[in-house]
N, C-alpha and C positions, 0 to 999 in steps of 0.2 A: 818761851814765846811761841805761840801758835796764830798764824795767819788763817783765817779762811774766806776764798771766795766763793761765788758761787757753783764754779767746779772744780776746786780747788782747796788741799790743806796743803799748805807751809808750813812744815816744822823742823827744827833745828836737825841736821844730821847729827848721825851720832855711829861711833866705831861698829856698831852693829851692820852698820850701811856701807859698809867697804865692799864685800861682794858685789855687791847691787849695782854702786858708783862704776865697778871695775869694769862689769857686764855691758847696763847701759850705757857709761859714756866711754868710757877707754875703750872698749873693744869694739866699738862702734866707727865703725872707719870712714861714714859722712860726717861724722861730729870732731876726732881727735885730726883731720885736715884742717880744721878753723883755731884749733886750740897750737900750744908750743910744748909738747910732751915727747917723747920717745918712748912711744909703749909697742915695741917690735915683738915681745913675749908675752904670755899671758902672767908672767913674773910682774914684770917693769909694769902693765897694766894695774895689781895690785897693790905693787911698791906705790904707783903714785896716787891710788885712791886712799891709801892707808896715811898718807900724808897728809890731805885735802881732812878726811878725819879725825886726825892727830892734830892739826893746824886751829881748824875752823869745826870744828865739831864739839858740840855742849859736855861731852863728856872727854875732849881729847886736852891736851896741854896748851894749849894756847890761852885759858883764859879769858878767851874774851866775849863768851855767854856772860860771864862769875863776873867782870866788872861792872856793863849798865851796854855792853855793845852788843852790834850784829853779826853771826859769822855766817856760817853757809846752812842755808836752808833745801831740805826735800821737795820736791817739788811732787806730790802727791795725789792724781786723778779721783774724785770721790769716786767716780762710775765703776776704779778696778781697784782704789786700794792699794796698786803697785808702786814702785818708781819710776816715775816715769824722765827725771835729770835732779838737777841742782839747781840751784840760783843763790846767789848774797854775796856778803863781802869778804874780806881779809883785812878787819880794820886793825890800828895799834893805838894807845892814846899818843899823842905827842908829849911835848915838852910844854906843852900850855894847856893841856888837859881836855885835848879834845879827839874826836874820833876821826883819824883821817886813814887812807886806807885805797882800796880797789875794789870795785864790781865787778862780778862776772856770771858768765851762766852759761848751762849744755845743757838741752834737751837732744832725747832717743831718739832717732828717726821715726822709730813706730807714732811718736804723738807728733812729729812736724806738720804741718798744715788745719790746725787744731785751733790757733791761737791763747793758745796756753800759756803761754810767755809770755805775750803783752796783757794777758791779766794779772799774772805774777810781778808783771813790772810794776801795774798802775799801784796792788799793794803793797809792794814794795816801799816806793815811790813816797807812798803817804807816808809810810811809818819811818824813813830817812829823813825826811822834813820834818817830822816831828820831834829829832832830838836835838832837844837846848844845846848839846855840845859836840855838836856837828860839826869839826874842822872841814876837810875837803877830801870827795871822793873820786875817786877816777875811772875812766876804762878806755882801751884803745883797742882800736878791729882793724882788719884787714879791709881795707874800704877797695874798690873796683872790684870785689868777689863777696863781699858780700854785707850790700846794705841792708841787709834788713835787719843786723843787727845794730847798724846806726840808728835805724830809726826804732828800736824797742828799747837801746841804749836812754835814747830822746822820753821815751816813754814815762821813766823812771825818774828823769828831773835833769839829767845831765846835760848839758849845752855843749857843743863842739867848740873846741879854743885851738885852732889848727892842728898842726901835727908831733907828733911823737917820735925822737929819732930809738931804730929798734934795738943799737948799743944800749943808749938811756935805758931801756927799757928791760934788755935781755941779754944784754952782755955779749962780748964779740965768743966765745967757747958755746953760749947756749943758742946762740944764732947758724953758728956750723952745725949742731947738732940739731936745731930745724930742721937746716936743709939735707944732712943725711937722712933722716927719717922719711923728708917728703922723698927723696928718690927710690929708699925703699917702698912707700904707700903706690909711687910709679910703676917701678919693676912688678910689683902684687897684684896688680888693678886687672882686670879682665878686660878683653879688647871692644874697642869700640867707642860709645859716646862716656859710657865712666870714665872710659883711660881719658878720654881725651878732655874730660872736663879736671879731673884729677891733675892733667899736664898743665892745665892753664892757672890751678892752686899755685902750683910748686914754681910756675913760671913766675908768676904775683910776687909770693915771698923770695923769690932770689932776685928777683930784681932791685926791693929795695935792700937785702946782703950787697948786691952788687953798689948799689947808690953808697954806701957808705963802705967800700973798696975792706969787707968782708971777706971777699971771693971776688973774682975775676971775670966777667964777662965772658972770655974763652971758656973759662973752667963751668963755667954755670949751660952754655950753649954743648960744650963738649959730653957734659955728665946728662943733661936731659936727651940728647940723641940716643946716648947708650943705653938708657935705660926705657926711654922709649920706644927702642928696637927699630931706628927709621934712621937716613942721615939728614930727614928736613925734618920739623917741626909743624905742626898745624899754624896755620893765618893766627887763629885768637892766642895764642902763645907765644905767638914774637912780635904780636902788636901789644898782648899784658906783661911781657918783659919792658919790654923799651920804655911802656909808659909808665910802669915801675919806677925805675931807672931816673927819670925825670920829674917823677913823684917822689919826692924820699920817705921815709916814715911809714907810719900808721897815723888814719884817722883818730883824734886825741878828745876826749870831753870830760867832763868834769861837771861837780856843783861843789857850793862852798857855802859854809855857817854864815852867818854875818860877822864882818870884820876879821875874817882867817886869811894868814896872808902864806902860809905853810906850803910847802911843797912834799906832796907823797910821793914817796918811791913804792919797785917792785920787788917786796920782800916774799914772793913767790916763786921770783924766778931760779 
């Protein structure tokens, strides 16, 4: 299955694109802050694109080109030919034969401000409503750091149906391993407004660690000074913890086939 829009081909990844994936989005240190990976090596970078194409990839084992579904699509610039992210799903059938699953997507910084993605969505979009056996698809973002992928989320058909708690979601071991990662992405950042926008990431996701007594308040306040290199914290940093804290979750959306009453899990995490 090949997509094309007007600047744009979507076609199926495939294990040939594990470099590519590794490069562009793993190693790209604006895009795996939004994401929940541990890519610290340039190892663990390929370990987890080798997966993404192992999983969802037309030629990898998962299957779910070869049944009638959608897995992860290249997201492909006519203008250069190259990769410039990902986008699709990780669907499975259910127990009633229908496609339910998760959305998602990374584009490279080199193409952000492009609108690349909200074209990828719209065909996306279409060709997801068009399957007769459309159980229910999901996706959940870090919402107060960054709408804009709620509303590209929006783009694609999905409605917000509140929140998502991030055990549900990522399990209490992959949620520590979040937050080591972001204080390593911390300690690495170069000084200034990246460190500081960077601190107010990692403040976002330990807050809701903290909302659901993941980790400890102290312990989250204690580890981002140290690795900060400061004993305060910047204003936007202890006012995106606290309102973390008091937000639980992640922003949670969804669409659903007619008459699917199914719950998807994350069988990516």
């Amino acid at each position: 299955m090949i997509i094309e829009t007007d600047r744009l081909i979507l076609r199926p990844v495939a294990k040939q694109d594990t470099q590519d994936i590794a490069q562009v989005v793993f190693s790209d240190p604006n895009v795996v802050g939004m994401l929940a990976h541990d890519i610290r090596t340039p190892e663990s970078a390929i370990a987890e694109s080798e997966r993404w194409t192992s999983i969802m990839g037309i030629d990898g084992d998962g299957g779910i080109w070869d049944d009638g579904g959608m897995g992860l699509f290249a997201v492909v610039p006519k203008s250069d030919q190259a990769l410039a992210g990902v986008t699709g799903f990780y669907m499975e059938r259910s127990e009633h034969q229908r496609w339910n699953g998760e959305y998602f997507y990374a584009l490279g910084t080199r193409w952000h401000g492009r609108g690349l993605m909200s074209e990828a969505a719209d065909a996306l979009g279409e060709r997801l409503r068009s399957l007769d056996d459309l159980g229910v698809i999901y996706a959940g973002y870090w919402d107060m750091i960054n709408e804009a992928s709620g509303r590209l989320l929006r783009r694609t058909g999905l409605k917000p149906e509140g929140r998502k708690s991030v055990i549900e979601e990522y399990g209490v071991d992959r949620c520590r391993l979040i937050f080591d990662f972001d204080l390593w992405r911390l300690s690495n950042a170069a000084l200034g407004d990246v460190r500081d926008s960077i601190l107010t990431q990692v403040a976002r996701r330990a807050g809701a660690f903290v909302a659901e007594d993941i980790i400890t308040k102290d312990e989250v306040l204690n580890s981002l000074k140290d690795r900060y290199g400061s004993p305060s914290l910047t204003r936007d940093a202890v006012t995106m913890l606290e309102a973390s804290i008091k937000r639980p979750g992640m922003a949670y959306l969804e669409i659903r086939g007619a008459g699917n009453s199914d719950a998807p899990q994350n069988r990516l995490k």
